[in-house]
C-alpha positions in Angstrom: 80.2 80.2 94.4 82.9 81.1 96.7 84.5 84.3 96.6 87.6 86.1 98.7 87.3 89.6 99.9 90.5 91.2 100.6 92.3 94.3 101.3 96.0 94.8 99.3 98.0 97.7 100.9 102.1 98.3 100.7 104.4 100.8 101.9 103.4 102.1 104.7 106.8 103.7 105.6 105.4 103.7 109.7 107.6 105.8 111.9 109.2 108.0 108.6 111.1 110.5 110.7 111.5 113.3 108.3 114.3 114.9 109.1 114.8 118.0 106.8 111.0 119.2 108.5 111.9 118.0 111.9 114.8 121.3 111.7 112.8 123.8 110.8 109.2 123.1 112.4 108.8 119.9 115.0 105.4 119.9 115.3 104.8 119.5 112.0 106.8 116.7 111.3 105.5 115.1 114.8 102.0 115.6 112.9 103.2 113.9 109.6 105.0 110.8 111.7 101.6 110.4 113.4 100.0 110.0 110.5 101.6 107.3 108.9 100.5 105.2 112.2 96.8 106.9 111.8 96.5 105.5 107.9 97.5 101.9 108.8 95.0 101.8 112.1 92.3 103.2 109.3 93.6 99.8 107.3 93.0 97.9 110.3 89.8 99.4 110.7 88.5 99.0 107.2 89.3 94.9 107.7 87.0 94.5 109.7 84.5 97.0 108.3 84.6 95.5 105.3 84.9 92.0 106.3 87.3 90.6 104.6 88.9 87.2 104.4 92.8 88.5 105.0 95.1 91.4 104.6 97.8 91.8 102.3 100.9 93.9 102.6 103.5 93.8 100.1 106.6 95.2 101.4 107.9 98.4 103.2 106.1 98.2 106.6 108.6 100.8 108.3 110.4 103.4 106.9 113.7 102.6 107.8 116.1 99.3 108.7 116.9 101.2 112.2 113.0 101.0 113.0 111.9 101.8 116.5 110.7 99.6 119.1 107.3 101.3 119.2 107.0 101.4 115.5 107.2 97.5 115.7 104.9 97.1 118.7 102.2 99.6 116.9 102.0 97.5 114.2 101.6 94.1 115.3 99.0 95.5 118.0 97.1 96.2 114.8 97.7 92.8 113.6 96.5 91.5 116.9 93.6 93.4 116.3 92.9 91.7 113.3 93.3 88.3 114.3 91.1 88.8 117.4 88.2 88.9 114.4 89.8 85.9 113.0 91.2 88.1 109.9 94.7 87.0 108.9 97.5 88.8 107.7 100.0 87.8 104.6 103.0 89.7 104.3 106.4 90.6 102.4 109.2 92.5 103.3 110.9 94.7 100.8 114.0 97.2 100.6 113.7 99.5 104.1 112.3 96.4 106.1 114.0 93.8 105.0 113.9 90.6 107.0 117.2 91.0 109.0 116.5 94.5 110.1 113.1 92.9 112.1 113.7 92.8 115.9 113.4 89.3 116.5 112.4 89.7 120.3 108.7 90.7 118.8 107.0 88.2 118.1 104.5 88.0 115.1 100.5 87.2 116.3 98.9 84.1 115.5 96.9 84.3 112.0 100.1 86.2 110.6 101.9 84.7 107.8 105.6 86.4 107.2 107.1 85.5 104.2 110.4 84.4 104.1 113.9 85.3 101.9 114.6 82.4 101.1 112.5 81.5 97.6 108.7 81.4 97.3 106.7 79.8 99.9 102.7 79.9 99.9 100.3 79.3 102.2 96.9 78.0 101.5 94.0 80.3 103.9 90.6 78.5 104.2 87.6 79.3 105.1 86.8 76.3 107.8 88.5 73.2 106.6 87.8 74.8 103.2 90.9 75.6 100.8 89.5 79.0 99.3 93.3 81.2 98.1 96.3 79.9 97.4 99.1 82.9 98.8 102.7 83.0 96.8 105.3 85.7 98.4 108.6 86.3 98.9 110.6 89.2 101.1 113.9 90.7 100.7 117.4 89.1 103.1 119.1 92.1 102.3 118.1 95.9 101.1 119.0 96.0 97.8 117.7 93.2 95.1 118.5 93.2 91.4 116.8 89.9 90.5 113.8 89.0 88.8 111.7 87.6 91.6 108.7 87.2 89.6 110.2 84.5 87.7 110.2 82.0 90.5 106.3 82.4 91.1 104.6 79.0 90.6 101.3 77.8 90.7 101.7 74.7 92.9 99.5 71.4 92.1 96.0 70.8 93.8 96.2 74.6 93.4 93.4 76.4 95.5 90.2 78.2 93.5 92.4 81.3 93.6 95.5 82.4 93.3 97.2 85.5 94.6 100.9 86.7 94.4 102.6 88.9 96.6 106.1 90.8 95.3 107.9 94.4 96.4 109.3 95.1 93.2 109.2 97.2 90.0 107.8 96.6 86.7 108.5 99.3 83.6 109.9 102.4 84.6 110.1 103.6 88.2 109.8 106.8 87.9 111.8 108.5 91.5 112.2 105.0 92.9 114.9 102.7 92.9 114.6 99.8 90.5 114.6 97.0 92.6 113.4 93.1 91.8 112.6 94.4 88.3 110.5 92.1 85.7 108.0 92.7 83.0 104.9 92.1 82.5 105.2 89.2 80.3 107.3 87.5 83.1 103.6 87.6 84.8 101.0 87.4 82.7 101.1 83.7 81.8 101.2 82.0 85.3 97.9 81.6 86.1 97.5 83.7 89.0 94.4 86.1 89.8 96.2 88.8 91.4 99.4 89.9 91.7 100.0 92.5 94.8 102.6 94.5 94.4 104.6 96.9 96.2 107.0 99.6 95.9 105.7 101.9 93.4 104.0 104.7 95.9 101.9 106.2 92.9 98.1 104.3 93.0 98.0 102.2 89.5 96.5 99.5 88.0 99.1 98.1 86.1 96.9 95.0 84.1 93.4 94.9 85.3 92.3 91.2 84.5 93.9 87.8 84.0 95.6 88.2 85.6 94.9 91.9 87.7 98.4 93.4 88.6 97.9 96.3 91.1 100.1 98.8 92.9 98.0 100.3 95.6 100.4 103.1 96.3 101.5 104.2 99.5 99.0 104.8 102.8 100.6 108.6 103.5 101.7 111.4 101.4 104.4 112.2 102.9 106.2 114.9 100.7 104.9 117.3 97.6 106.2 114.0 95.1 103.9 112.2 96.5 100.4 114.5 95.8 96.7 113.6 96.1 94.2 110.8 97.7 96.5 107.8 99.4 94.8 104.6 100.6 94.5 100.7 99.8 92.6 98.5 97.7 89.7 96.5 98.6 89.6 93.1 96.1 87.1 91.0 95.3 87.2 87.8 93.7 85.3 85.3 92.5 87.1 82.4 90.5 86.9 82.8 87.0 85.8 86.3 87.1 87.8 89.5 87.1 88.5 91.2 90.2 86.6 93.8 91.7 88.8 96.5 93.1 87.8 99.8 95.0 90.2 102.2 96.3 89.9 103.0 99.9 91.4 106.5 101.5 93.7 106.4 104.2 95.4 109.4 104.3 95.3 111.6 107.1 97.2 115.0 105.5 97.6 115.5 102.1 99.8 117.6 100.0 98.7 119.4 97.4 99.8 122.1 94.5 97.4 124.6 94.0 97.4 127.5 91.6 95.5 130.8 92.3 94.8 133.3 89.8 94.8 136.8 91.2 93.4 139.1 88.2 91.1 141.7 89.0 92.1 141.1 92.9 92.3 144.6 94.6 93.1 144.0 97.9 95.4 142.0 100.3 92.5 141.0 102.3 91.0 139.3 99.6 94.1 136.4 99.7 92.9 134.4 102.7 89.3 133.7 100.9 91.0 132.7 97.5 93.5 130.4 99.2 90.8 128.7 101.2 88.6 128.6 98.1 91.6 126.8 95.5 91.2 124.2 99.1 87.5 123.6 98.5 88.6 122.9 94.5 90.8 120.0 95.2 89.9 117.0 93.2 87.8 115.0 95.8 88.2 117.6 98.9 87.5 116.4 102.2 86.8 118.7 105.0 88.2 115.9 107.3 91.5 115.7 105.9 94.6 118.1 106.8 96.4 119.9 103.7 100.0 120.7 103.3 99.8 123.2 100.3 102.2 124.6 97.4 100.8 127.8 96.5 101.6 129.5 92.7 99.8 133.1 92.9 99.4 133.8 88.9 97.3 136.8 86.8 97.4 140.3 86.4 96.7 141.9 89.8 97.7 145.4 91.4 99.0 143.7 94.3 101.9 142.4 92.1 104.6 144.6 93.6 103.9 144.1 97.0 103.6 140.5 96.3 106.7 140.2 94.7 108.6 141.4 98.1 110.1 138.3 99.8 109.6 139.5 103.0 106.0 140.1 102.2 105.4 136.4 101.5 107.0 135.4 104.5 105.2 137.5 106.7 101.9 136.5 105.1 102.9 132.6 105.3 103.7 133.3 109.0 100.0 135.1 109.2 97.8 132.6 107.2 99.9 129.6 109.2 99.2 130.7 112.3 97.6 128.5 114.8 96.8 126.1 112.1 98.8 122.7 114.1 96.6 123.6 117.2 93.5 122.4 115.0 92.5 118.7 114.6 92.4 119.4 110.5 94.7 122.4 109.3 95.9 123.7 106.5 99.4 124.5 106.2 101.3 126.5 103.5 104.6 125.3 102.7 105.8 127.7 100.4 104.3 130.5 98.0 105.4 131.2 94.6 104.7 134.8 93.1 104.4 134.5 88.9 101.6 137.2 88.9 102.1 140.5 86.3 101.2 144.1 87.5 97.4 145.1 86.3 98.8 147.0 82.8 97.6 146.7 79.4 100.4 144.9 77.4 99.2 145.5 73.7 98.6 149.7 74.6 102.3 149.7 75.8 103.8 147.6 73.0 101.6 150.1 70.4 103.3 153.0 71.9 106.6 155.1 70.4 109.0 155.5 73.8 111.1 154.2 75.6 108.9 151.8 77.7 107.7 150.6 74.0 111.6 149.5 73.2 112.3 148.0 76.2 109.3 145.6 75.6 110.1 144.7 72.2 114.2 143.9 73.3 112.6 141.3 75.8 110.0 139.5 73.4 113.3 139.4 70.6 115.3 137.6 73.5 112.2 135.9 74.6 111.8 134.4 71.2 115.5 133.1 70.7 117.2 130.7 73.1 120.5 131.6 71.7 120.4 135.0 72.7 118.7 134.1 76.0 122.2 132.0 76.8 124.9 134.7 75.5 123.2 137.1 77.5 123.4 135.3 80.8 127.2 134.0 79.8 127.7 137.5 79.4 126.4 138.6 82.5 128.1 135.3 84.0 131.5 137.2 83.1 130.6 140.2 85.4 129.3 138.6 88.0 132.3 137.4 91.3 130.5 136.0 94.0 130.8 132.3 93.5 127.7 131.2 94.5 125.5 133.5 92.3 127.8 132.3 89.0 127.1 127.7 90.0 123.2 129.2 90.1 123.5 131.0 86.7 125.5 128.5 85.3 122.7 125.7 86.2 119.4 127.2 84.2 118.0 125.3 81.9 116.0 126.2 79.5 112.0 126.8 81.5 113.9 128.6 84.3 115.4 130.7 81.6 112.0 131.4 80.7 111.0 132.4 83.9 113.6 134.4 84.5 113.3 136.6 81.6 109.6 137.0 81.8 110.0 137.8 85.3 112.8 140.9 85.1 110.4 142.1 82.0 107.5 142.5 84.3 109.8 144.1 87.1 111.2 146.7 84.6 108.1 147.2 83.3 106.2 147.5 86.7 109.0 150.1 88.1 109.4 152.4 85.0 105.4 152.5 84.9 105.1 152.9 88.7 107.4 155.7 88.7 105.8 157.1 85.5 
């Protein structure tokens, strides 16, 4: 019984320059760039590990149509790499590498099958002189496409024992990506291939696991806080007539993650670096190898709520806990810290008392309990207010910042009548 073992990745976005870090901190955005390159050589790696038949990329190589010369010379040495084991590579091109923005002074290795723009084409891969996939693909000629490629896949006669198709496009909704080469999943399920590798979509999802299996492996490299948690391939195997066996292989190299930390009952400042590196540890499936860019929401009733609720004091502590962190091999970096922790006083004794502490509480939970007095009050205070920029940000709260906002300026009142009490 022959089977075909074979690793599905997409969007590998190699040489993302990002920008908006690049101004503010270099060496972290040299860190990120680098490991865009890092995930695809652990790819490469995991090929020949895992000794498979071919590889499969669907679309989004680089990260951009301006793609640097060493971007392109760093990824076919990997393909080289592959070949030199007698592993083969099938790929598309979608929307940021589409075909015309390839530098066509590079040439592609042997054992490397580039799809062109021009309609489906397929390629048989055999084992020996033995016929053992049938390959269907097609890239993009131009960086935005609003057709229904998957309606021009076709099972050719004399058809191979299996049959795999390879598309950059988007089926349901998209979520923060751009719909492009949009079907549905009835324009695929009835065409008799195995697999359909797809690309695009940088979330991990299994879209329709059998008869045909319809996978988005998601993209190699987190490479901003959308874009959370474990990144990797797909290792597929399968065997015709089967269902395919799929296993999700990491790649990543740093990860970005949103953690939540609940202060109550914390006493003292030095207590902050243990419970940050402990919310680490509690990642769903931690690694000790990986590097962590983290999100940080400090939450609970905790005496250090004034002092933590001093924007200077988070800065200075972000500047402590990040310190020498990008001179390490694995670091963890904090992006940004968000304070929603209350000060360490008993809510129901206050709210049973008679004064004036007593009324103030009660006027918040009334407005706290009706939206429409939540937005007078800010229109009203709108009115007052003359500095331009402070009236677009009022004007722009919706209805969980709101919220926030009034929960927040409770516990502030609250914390600086009782403080000075």
């Amino acid at each position: 019984m022959k089977r075909v073992r074979f690793i599905h990745t997409a969007d590998l976005h190699l040489d993302t320059p990002f920008k908006g870090l690049a101004n503010w901190n270099r060496e972290l955005a040299a860190r990120l760039k680098d490991a865009t390159f890092h995930s695809f050589e652990k790819i490469i790696d995991s090929c020949i590990t895992e000794n498979v038949d071919f590889l499969i990329i669907s679309g989004d190589i680089f990260d951009s149509e301006s793609k640097s010369l060493s971007a392109q010379l760093r990824f076919v040495s990997g393909l080289k790499k592959l070949s030199g084991k007698g592993i083969a590579t099938y790929f598309v091109c979608g929307n940021h590498d589409h075909i015309g923005s390839w530098i066509n002074a590079i040439r592609i290795p042997d054992n490397v099958f580039r799809f062109d723009a021009y309609g489906v084409e397929h390629y048989t891969h055999k084992r020996g002189k033995d016929p053992v996939a049938d390959l269907y693909g097609v890239s993009y000629g131009k960086k935005a496409v609003g057709e229904n490629l998957a309606l021009e896949f076709r099972i050719r006669e004399n058809a191979s024992p299996v049959s795999i198709a390879i598309l950059h496009g988007t089926v349901g909704i998209p979520g923060p990506h751009r719909k492009y080469a949009p079907f549905r999943m009835e324009d695929v399920m009835n065409r008799g291939f195995d697999y359909w590798a797809l690309g695009h979509i940088h979330k991990r999802k299994i879209v329709h696991d059998s008869h045909p299996a319809v996978v988005y492996p998601g993209n190699t490299q987190g490479r901003d806080f959308g874009e959370t948690g474990t990144k990797g391939c797909c290792l597929v195997e399968i065997i015709p007539g089967i269902n395919p066996s799929m296993k999700f292989v990491p790649t990543h190299m740093i990860r970005f993650e949103e953690v939540g930390i609940d202060l109550s009952g914390v006493h003292e400042a030095g207590k902050l670096q243990d419970k940050i590196q402990e919310s680490r540890i509690r990642i769903d499936d931690y690694n000790e190898n990986d590097s962590y860019i983290l999100r940080i929401t400090f939450t609970g009733r905790t005496p250090l709520h004034a002092q933590l609720n001093k924007p200077e004091e988070i800065r200075q502590l972000m500047d402590f806990f990040n310190e020498g962190q990008l001179e390490r091999e694995n670091f963890t970096w904090i992006d940004q810290i968000s304070v929603r922790t209350n000060p360490d006083i008993d809510i129901d004794q206050i709210r049973k008392g008679s004064d004036f502490t007593a009324d103030l509480l009660q006027a918040f939970e009334v407005y706290e309990q009706d939206e429409v007095k939540q937005v007078r009050l800010i229109q009203e205070l709108d009115e007052d207010i003359n500095r331009y920029a402070v009236k677009r940000e009022t004007s722009e709260i919706d209805a969980n910042e709101r919220t926030e906002l009034f929960e927040k300026a409770k516990w502030m009142l609250l914390d600086q009548i009782l403080g000075k009490a």
